[in-house]
N, C-alpha and C positions, 0 to 999 in steps of 0.2 A: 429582612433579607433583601439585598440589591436585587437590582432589574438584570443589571449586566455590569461588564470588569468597568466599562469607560463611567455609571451610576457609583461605584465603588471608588476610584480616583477620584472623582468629583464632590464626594464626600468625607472622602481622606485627607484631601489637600486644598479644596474648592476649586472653584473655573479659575482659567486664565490659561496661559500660554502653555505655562510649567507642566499643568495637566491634560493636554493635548500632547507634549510632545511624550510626559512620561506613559500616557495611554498608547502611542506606538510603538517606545520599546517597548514597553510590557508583552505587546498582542507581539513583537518580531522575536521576544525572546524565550517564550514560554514555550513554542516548539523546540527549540533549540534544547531546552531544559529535559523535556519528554523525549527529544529522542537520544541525548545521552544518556539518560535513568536509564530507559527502556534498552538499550543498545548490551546496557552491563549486564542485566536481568539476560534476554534473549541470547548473550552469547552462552552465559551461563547453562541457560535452560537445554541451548544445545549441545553441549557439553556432556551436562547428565542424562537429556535422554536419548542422544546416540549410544552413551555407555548404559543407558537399562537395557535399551531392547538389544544391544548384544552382548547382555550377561555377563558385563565387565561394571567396575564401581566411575572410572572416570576422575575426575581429580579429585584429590584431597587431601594433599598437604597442604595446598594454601590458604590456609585458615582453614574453622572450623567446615568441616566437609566439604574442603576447595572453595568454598564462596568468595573466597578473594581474589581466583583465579583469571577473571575478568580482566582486575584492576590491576595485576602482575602482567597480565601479556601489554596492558596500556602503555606500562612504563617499562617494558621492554622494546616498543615502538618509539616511544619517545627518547631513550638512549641509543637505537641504532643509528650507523650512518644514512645518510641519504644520498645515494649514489644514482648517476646520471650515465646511462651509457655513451661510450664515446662518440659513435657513429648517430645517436639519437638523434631526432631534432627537437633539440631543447624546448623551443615555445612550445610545441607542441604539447612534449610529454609533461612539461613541469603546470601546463593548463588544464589538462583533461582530465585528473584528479579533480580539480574544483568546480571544475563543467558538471561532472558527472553528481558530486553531493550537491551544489546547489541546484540542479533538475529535481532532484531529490527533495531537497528542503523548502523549495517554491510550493511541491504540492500539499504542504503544511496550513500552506497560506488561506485555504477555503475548508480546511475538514472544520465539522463542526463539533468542538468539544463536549459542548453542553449547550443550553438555552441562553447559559448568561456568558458564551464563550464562543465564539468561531472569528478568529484573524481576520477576513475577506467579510466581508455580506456583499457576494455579488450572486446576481440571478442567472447569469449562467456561469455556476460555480461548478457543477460536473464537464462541462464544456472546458473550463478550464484546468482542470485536472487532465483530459486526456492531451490538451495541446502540451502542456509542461512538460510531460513527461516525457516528448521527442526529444527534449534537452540531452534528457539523458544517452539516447543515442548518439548523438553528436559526440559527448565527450569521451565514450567510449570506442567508435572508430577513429578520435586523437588519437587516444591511448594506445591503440593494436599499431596505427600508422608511426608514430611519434616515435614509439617502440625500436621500430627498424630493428623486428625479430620477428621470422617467418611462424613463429607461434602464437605472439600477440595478436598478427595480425589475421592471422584464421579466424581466432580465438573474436578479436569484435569484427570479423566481418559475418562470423555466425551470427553474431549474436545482433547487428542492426536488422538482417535476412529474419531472422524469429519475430522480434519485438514490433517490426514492420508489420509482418503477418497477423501476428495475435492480438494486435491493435483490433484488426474487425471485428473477432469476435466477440473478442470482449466490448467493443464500440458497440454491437448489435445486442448486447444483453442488457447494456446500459440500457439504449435505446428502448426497450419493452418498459421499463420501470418509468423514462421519464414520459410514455405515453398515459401511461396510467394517473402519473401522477400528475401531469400538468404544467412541470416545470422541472427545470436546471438547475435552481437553488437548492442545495443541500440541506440550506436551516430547515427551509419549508419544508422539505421532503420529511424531515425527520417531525415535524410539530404536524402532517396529514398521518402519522401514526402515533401517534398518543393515545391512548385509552385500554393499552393492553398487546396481547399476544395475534388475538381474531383483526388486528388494526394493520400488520406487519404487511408490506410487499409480499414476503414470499409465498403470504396465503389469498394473495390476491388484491388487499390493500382494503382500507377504511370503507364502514357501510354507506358512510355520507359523502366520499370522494364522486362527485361527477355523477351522483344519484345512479351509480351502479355499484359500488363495490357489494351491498348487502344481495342484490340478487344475483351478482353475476361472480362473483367472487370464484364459487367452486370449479366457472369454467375457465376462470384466470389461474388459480390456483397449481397446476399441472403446469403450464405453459414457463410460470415462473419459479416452479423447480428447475425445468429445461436452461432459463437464462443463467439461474445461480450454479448450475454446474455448469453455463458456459465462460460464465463469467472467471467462478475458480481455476478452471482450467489453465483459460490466460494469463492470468494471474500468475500463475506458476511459472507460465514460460518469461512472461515480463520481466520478472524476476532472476531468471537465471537459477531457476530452482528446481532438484530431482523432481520428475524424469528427463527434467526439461536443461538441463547443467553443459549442454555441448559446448558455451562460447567458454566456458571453464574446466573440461573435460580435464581433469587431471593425467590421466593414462594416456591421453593422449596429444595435449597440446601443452603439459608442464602444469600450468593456470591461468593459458591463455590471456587476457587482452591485456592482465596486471602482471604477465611474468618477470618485469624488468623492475615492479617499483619495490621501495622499498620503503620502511619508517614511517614516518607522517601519511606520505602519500598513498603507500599501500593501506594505512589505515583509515583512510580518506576514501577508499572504494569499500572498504569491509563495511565502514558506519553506512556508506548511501545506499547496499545492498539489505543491512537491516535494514534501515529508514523507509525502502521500497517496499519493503515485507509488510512494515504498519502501516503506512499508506495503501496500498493495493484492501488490507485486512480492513482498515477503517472505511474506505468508500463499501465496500461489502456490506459491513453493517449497516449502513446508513442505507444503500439501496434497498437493501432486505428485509435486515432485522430491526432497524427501527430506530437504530443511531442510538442517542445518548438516554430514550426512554426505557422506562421501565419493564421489564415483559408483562407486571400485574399491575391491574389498573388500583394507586392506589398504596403499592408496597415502595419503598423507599424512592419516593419520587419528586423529593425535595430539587430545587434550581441547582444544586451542587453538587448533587448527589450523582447527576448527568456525566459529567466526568468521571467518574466510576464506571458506572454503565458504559461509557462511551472505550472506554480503554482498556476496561477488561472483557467486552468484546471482539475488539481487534486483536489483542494479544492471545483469545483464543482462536483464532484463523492463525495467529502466526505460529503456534503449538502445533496443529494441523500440518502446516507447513514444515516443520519440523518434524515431525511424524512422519509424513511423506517420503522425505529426503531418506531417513535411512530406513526404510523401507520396500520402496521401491529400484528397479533397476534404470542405468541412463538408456533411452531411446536413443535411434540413429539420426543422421539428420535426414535420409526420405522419408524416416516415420513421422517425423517430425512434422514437417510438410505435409503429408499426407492427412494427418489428424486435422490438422489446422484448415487446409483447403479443400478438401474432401467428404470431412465430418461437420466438423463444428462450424464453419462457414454458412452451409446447406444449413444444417439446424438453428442457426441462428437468425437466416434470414426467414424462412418457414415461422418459429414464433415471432418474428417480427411481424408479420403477415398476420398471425392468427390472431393478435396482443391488437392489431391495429385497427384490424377487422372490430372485434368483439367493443373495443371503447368508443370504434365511429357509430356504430349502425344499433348496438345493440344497448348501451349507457343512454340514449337521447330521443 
């Protein structure tokens, strides 16, 4: 078995140039690959199960039990017009479609797939996940401005105002994990939990981490339930996701910041909004659950097999996500705010505090 994909090229084709540059598309194009597959799968999934849980079937004429329903709305996108409002301003609006998915697909750059997988090896790889992701603000207050429609532009200037705010908390949940764990590298973080389920962040992290995790674990344990539900939380709003849906608020702003685009480009927000969903879903894992390992020390926990683990993890955060959405009702935006600056703020600074406490004074 390879060590890793560049061990694999080098083996495939030997050293020399050819295998250097084909090792950088490989690692630039492989996300690209996952978030299309995934993008088909996910619209799908939401499809049927907004149609379970309200007692409707959902498609199913296109193909067998609508499964092709995905690939029909694609090439429905891909034969419409692409129309440019008059009064627009062009740069603007014809840019911020592609601001906005590559914010999206940079943060691909550092998740780590598996052990013999992640694009980026840099050590402050969570560090870079939170900077990229302002990208995407940016190209969606293009979008609302570009627009020149009193709806877009509500529509992302909610939505920079949200994403702004719930940067901290979720910045502050991070924060308790990478206290524990020593570091911003995401490979690492996932290879300090190997050995099973009792090794995972959420339970407080590895016995041998920083010669505390085995005694002190159980008082870490509570604190980083608190981070992962502050984390989720965020996540949600970051995303533009029920409860959290205002900069999109259908009933009320049309669909806000994209109400103008059409074709390619309106599909060009729909892909970067999944892409955000497994992104937001896979840093989760990897803080928490353990990334591309195995939950039993031992059961399928081949170097490949990581890839599995790693993305049928994240896609079940994005189920949840899904779940959510037609589930719950949309918040207002003082509730909004209020949650954010009020609640989960306070709480997340407090387990900062406690997370910080416990690994200075009481691990040494």
């Amino acid at each position: 078995m390879f060590q890793d994909l560049n061990s694999f090229i080098v083996d495939l084709i030997g050293k020399g140039d050819l295998a250097d540059i084909l090792a950088v598309v490989v690692y630039a194009a492989l996300p690209l690959v996952v978030i299309l597959g995934y993008a088909l799968v996910a619209i799908l999934a939401e499809m049927k199960l907004s149609a379970w849980l309200q007692d409707r079937l959902g498609p199913m004429r296109t193909g067998p039990w609508g499964i092709l329903q995905p690939l029909a709305d694609i090439l429905k996108l891909l034969q419409k017009e692409d129309t440019t409002p008059t009064d627009a301003d062009k740069k603007l609006f014809n840019v911020a479609p592609f601001i906005v998915f590559i914010g999206s697909y940079l943060a691909f750059a550092a998740l780590p797939f598996a052990s013999i997988y992640a694009g980026a090896r840099i050590n402050t790889g969570i560090f870079y996940l939170i900077a990229v992701s302002g990208i995407v603000v940016v190209g969606i207050l293009m979008a609302g401005w570009g627009s020149n429609n009193k709806y877009a532009l509500l529509g992302s200037m909610r939505s920079v105002a949200q994403i702004i705010s719930y940067e901290i908390p979720a910045g502050l949940a991070i924060l308790s994990v990478v206290m524990i764990a020593g570091t911003m590298d995401m490979q690492t973080m996932c290879k300090l939990q190997q050995g099973g389920i009792q090794n995972w962040f959420i339970f407080g992290g590895p016995k041998s981490l920083a010669g505390f995790g085995g005694n002190y674990a159980w008082l870490l344990t509570p604190f980083m339930l608190v981070s992962f539900i502050l984390y989720i939380v965020a996540s949600l709003a970051e995303t533009n996701r029920v409860p959290f849906d205002i900069p999109e608020a259908e009933s009320e702003l049309v669909a806000g910041y994209h109400t103008e685009y059409s074709a390619m480009k309106f599909a060009l927000f729909f892909l970067a909004e999944y892409a955000n969903m497994f992104a937001v879903s896979a840093i989760a894992s990897v803080l928490f659950f353990g990334g591309w390992n195995s939950p039993f020390p031992g059961f399928l926990d081949a170097p490949w097999l990581g890839v599995i683990w790693f993305i049928g993890k994240a896609v079940t955060f994005v189920l949840i996500q899904i779940w959510i959405r037609w589930t719950l009702p949309r918040l207002r935006v003082d509730q909004l705010m209020h949650i954010c600056w009020k609640v989960m703020i306070p709480f997340g600074m407090a387990t900062v505090l406690v997370v910080g406490t416990i690994v200075t004074f009481l691990a040494h």
